[in-house]
C-alpha positions in Angstrom: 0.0 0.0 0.0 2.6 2.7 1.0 5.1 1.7 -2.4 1.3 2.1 -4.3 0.9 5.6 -2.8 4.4 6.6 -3.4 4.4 6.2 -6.9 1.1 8.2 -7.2 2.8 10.8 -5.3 5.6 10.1 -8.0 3.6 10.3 -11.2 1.9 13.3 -9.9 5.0 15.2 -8.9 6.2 13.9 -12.7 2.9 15.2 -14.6 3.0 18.5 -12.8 7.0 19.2 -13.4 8.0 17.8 -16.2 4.9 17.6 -18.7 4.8 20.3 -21.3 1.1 22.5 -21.4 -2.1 21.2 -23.0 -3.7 24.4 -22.9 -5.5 26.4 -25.6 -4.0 28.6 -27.7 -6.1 32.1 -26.9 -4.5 34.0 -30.0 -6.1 32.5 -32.8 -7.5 35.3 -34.8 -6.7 36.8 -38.2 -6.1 33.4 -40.0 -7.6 35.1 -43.0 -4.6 36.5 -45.3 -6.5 39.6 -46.2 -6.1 41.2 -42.6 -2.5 41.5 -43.9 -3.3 43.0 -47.1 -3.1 46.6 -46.3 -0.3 46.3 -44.4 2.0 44.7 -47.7 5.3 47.2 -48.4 4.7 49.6 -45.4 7.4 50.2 -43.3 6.9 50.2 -39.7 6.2 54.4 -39.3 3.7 54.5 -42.4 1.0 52.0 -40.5 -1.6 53.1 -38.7 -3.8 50.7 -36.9 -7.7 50.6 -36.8 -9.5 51.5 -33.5 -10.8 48.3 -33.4 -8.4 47.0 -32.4 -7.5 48.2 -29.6 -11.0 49.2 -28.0 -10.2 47.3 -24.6 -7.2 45.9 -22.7 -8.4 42.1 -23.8 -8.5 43.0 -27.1 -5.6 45.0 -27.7 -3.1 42.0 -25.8 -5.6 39.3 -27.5 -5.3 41.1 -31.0 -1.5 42.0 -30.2 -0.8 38.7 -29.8 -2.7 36.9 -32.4 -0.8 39.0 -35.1 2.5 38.0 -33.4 1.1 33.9 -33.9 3.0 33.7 -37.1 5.7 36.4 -36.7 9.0 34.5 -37.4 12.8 35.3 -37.4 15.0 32.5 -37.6 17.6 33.9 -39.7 18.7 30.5 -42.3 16.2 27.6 -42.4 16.4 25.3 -45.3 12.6 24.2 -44.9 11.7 27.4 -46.6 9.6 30.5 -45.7 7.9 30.4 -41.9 4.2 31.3 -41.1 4.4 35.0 -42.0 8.0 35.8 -41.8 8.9 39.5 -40.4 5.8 41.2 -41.9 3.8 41.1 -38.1 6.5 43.2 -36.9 5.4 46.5 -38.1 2.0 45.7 -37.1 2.4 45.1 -33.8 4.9 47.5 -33.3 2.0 50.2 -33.5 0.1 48.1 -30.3 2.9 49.4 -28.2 2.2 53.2 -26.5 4.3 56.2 -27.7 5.8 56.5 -25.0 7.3 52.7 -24.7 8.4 53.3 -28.3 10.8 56.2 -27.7 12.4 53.6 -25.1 12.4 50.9 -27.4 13.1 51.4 -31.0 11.7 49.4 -33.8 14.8 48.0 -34.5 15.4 46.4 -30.8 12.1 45.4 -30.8 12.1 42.7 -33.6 15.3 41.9 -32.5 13.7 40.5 -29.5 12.2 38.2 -31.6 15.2 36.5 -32.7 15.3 33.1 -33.2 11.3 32.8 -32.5 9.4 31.3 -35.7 5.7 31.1 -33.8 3.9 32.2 -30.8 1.2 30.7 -28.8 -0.7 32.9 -26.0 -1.6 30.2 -23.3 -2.7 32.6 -20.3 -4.2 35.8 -19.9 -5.3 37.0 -17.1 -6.0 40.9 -15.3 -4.4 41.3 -12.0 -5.1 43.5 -9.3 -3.1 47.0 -9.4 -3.7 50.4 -8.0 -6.9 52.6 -9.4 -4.9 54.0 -12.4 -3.0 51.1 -13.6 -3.9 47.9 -16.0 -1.3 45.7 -15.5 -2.2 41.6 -17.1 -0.3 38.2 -16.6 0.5 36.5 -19.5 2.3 33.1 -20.4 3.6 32.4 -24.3 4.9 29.0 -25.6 7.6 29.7 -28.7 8.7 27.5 -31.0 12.3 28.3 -31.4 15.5 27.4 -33.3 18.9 27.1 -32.2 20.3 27.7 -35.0 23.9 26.5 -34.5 22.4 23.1 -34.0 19.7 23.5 -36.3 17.2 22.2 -34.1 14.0 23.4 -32.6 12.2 23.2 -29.1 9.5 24.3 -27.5 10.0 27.5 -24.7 8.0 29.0 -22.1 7.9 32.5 -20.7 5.5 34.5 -18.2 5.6 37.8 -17.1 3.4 40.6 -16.6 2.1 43.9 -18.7 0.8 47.4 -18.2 -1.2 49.1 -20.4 -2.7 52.8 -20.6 -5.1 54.4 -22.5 -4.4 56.9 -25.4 -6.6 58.8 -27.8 -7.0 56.0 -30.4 -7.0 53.1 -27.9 -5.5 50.9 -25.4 -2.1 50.7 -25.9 0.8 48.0 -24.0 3.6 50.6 -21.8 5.6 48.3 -20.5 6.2 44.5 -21.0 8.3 41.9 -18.9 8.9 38.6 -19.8 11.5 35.5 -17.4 11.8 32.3 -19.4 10.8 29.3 -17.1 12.7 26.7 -15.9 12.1 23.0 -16.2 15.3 21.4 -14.5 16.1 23.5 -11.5 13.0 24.4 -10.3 11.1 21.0 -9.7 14.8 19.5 -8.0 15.4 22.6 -5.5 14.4 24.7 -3.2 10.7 25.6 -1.9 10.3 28.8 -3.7 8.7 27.0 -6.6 5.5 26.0 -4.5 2.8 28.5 -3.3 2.0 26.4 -0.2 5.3 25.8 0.9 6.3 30.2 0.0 3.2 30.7 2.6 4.2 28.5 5.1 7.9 29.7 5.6 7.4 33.6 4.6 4.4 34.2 6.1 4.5 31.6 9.2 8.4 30.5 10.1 9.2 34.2 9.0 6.4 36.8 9.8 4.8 34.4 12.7 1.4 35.6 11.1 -0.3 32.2 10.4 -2.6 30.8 13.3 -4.1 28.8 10.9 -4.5 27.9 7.7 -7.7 27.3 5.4 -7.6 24.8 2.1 -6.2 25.5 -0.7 -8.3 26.6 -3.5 -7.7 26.2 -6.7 -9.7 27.3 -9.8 -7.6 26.1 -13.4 -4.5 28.0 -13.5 -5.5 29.6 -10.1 -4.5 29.2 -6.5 -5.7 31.3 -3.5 -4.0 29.7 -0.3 -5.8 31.6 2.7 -4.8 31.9 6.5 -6.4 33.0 9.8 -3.4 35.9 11.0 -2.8 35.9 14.8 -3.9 39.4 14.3 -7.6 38.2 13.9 -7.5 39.1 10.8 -8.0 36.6 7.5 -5.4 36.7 4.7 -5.4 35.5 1.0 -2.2 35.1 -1.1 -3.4 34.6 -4.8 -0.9 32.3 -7.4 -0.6 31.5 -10.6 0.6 28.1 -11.8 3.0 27.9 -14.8 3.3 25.2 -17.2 6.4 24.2 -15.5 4.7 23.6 -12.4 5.7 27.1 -10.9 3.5 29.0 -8.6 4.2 32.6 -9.2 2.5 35.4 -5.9 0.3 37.6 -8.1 -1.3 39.6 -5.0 -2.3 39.6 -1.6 -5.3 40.4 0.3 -6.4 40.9 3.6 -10.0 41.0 5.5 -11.0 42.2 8.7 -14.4 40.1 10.2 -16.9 40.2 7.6 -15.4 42.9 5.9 -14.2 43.7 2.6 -11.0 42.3 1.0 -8.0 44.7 1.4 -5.1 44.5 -1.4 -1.8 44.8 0.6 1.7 44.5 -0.1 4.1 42.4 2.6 7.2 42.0 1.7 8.7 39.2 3.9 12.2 39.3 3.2 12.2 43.0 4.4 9.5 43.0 6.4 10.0 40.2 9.0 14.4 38.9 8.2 16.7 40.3 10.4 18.9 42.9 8.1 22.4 42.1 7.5 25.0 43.8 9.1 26.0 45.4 6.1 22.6 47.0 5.4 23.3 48.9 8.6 26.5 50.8 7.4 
């Protein structure tokens, strides 16, 4: 009985680590060609895009990354032309605000690209930010080449973007993007697992947790909850990556039957002794 449950335990710990996603693709429009037709010969500052396209947040990151599906630059490739080559570029270029385009020109932009030959937009999700902000979680899987090697793989990234609102639509300011990590993470350390982050920040090293609720968990969502020695009930909200990561997207806080209170502990410099050198 006990060697049957540890190889469940096994083949769970397996699926959840080391199993690429299954999820839907959410950028899948504009498979018709003749969305590209206006857009044939125009450099990158003679494109304007339509207001449609940008009328929300959803649909400008949806839209922005649907044209980026088929937006390949993998420099020699003997199998011939891939999805729609560099011609996205310009396009999507424009989805990015005026301001974020003085700070990044057109020319680093597509070289960010490099080496990508397709694009699929697995997660997309708003996340709680102050009143004026619109700041989304995303997570891509590329298809890329090393091209040295001549062989492709499949890579995963997450990060987060802001957006803000100009006269002709809803435009993307910022963008960060970490490439996850398939080896490291599932063989060390705790950090990787949102239960295990709550019980050693918030309990071993604020002393906050008198105890803790179930975990709940809603797809790609996990909201681990606690009863504070303060009397008051906390919420720490993650998302799980393809590589099995949990990632702390907010935190919240409630009071008896009050309302739910975003707040912002920082363990590590709210609750660990400083080092002697932080003193000097």
């Amino acid at each position: 009985m006990m060697r049957t449950q540890n190889q469940k335990e096994f083949t769970a710990y397996h699926q959840k680590y080391f199993r690429p996603s299954c999820l839907k693709a959410l950028n899948v429009r504009f498979n018709d060609w003749k969305f590209y037709d206006p857009y044939y010969d125009k450099t990158y500052d003679q494109i304007q895009l339509p207001r449609e396209l940008t009328k929300t947040p959803e649909d400008t990151l949806i839209n922005y990354f649907s044209i980026l599906r088929e937006a390949a630059t993998l420099g020699v490739r003997s199998c011939g032309s891939i999805g729609h080559g560099d011609l996205p570029f310009p396009i999507a270029y424009h989805f990015l605000s005026r301001e974020y385009q003085e700070k990044l020109s057109y020319e680093k932009y597509v070289d960010s690209f490099a080496g990508i030959g397709h694009t699929s937009l697995l997660k997309l999700c708003r996340v709680p930010a102050d009143e004026r902000e619109i700041r989304f979680f995303y997570e891509i899987e590329t298809i890329e080449l090393r091209e040295e090697l001549m062989v492709e793989y499949f890579g995963y990234s997450y990060g987060f973007i802001q957006l803000e609102h100009e006269k002709d639509g809803f435009r993307i300011s910022n963008v960060s993007k970490t490439r996850e990590d398939f080896l490291c993470a599932p063989y060390h350390g705790w950090s990787h697992d949102g239960e295990s982050v709550v019980d050693i920040k918030f309990g071993q090293w604020c002393k906050m947790i008198h105890h803790k609720y179930p975990t709940m968990k809603n797809g790609y969502t996990k909201n681990i909850c606690f009863h504070g020695n303060d009397g008051a009930d906390y919420c720490i909200v993650f998302f799980t990556l393809t590589n099995g990561t949990d990632v702390e997207i907010a935190q919240f806080r409630k009071v008896g039957d009050g309302s739910w209170d975003q707040v912002h502990i920082k363990p590590e410099e709210d609750c660990l002794p400083k080092k002697e050198d932080d003193h000097k």
